[in-house]
C-alpha positions as CSV (number, residue, x, y, z in Angstrom):
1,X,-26.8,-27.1,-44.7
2,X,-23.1,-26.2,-46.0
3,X,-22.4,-22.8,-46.6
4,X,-21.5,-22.7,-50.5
5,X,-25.5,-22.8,-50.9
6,X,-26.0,-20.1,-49.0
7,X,-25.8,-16.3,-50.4
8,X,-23.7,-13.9,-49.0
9,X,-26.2,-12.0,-47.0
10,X,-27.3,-15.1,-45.6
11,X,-24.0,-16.2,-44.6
12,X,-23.6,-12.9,-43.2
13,X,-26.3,-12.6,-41.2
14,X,-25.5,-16.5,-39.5
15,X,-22.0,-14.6,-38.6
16,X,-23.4,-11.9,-37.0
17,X,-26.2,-13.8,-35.1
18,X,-23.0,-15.9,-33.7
19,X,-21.3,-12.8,-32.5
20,X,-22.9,-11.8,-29.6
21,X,-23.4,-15.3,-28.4
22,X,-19.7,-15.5,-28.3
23,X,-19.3,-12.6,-26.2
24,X,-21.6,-13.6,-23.8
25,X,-20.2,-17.1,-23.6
26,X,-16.5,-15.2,-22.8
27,X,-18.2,-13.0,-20.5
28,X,-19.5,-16.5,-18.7
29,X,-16.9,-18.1,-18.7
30,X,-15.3,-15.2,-16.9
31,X,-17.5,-14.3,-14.7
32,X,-17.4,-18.3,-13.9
33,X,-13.6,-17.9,-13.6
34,X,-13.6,-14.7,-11.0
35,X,-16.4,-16.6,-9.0
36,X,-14.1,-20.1,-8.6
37,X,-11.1,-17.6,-7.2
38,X,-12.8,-15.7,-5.1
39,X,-14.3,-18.5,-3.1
40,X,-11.3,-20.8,-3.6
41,X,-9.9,-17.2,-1.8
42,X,-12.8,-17.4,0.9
43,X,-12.5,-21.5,1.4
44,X,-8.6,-21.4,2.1
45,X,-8.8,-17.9,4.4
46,X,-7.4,-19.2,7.0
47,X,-4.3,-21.2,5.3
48,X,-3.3,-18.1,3.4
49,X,-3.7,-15.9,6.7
50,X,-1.0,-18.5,8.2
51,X,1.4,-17.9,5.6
52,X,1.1,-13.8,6.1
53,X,4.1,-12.4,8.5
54,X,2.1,-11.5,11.7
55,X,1.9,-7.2,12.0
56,X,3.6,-5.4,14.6
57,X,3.4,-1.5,14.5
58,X,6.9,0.5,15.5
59,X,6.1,2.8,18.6
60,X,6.0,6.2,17.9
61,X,8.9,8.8,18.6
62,X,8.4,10.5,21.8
63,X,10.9,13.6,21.6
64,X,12.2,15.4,18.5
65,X,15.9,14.5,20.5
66,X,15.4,10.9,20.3
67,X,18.1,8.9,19.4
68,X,18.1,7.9,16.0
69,X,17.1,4.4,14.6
70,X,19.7,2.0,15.0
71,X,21.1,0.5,11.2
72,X,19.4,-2.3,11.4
73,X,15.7,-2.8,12.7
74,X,14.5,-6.2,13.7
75,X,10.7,-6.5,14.3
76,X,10.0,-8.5,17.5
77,X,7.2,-10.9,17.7
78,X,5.5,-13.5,20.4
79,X,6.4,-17.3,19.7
80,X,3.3,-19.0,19.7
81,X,2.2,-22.3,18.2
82,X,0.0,-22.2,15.0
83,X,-0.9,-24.8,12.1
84,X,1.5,-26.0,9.7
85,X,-0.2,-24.6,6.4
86,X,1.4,-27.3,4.3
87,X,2.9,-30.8,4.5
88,X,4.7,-32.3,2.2
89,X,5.1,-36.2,2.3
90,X,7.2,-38.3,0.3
91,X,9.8,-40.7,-1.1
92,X,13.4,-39.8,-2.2
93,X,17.1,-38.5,-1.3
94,X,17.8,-34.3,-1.0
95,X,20.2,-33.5,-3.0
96,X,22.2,-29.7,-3.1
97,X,21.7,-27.3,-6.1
98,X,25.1,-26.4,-5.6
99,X,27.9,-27.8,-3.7
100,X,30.5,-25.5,-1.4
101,X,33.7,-26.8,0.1
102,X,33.6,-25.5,3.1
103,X,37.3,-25.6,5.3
104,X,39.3,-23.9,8.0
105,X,42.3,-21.9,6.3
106,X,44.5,-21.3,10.1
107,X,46.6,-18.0,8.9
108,X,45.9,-18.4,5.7
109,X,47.1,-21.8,5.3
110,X,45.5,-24.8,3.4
111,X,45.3,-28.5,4.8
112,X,47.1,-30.4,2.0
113,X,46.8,-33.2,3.3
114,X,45.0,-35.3,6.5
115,X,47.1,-38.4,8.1
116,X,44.7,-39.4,10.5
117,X,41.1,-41.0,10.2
118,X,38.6,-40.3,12.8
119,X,38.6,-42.9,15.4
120,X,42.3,-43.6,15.2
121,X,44.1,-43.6,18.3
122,X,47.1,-41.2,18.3
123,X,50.0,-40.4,20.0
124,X,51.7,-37.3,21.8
125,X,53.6,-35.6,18.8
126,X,52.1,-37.6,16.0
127,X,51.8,-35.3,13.1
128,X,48.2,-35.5,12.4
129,X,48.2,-32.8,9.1
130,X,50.3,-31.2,6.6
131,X,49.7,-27.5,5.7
132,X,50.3,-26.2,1.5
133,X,53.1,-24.1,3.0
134,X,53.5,-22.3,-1.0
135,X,52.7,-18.9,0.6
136,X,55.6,-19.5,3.5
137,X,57.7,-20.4,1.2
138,X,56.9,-17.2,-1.1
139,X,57.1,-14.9,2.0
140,X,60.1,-16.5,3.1
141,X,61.9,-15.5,-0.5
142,X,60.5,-12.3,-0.6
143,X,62.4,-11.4,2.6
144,X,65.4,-13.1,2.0
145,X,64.9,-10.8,-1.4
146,X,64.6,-7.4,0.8
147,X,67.4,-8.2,2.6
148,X,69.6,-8.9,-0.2
């Protein structure tokens, strides 16, 4: 029956009647929700156990003279073989968020440029790089500068 036929104390009363059923629908549905978790918490015990850092307790001081603690502490634990928690299996290339250049700067010097591919046979006194020498050069007019 549509509403618009109703009175308005009728209509209120179907509102309130609809009121508590809600709440105890919510509450059901929660009490549903906190039930699913904690067994989902009790069925994968042991997987999230394996993913916990293993305890160690710190031995006691034994003298108020003791040395004190070094800067850095490092907790020491046995090595001992345990479940992988998780494998992940699939399809596809790795590719870096970001990208460094890593190179070797020999007294502050940049490779400018590599003659030689690896593999290639080379020779006794066969130049094999050449060095951005900008910052000799640049230290070489500052002295000449001092002197001067």
């Amino acid at each position: 029956m549509p509403d618009h036929n109703l009175s308005k104390r009728e209509r209120e009363a179907g509102t309130a009647d609809r009121a508590p059923r809600r709440a105890r629908r919510r509450l059901l549905v929660l009490l549903a929700l906190v039930a699913f978790a904690i067994g989902g918490a009790w069925v994968f015990r042991d997987r999230i156990a394996a993913l916990l850092p293993a305890r160690t307790e710190a031995p006691a001081a034994t003298t108020a003279t003791a040395e004190p603690p070094p800067a850095l502490t490092v907790a020491v634990a046995e090595a001992r073989p345990r479940p992988l928690a998780h494998v992940v299996t699939g399809d596809g290339s790795v590719v870096a968020w970001q990208e460094l250049v890593i190179g070797a700067e020999p007294g502050g010097l940049r490779v400018a440029e590599v003659l030689v591919e690896e593999g290639d046979t080379v020779r006794a006194g066969q130049l094999l790089v050449r060095l951005d020498d900008a910052l000799l050069r640049a230290a070489h007019g500052q002295a000449e500068a001092a002197v001067a």
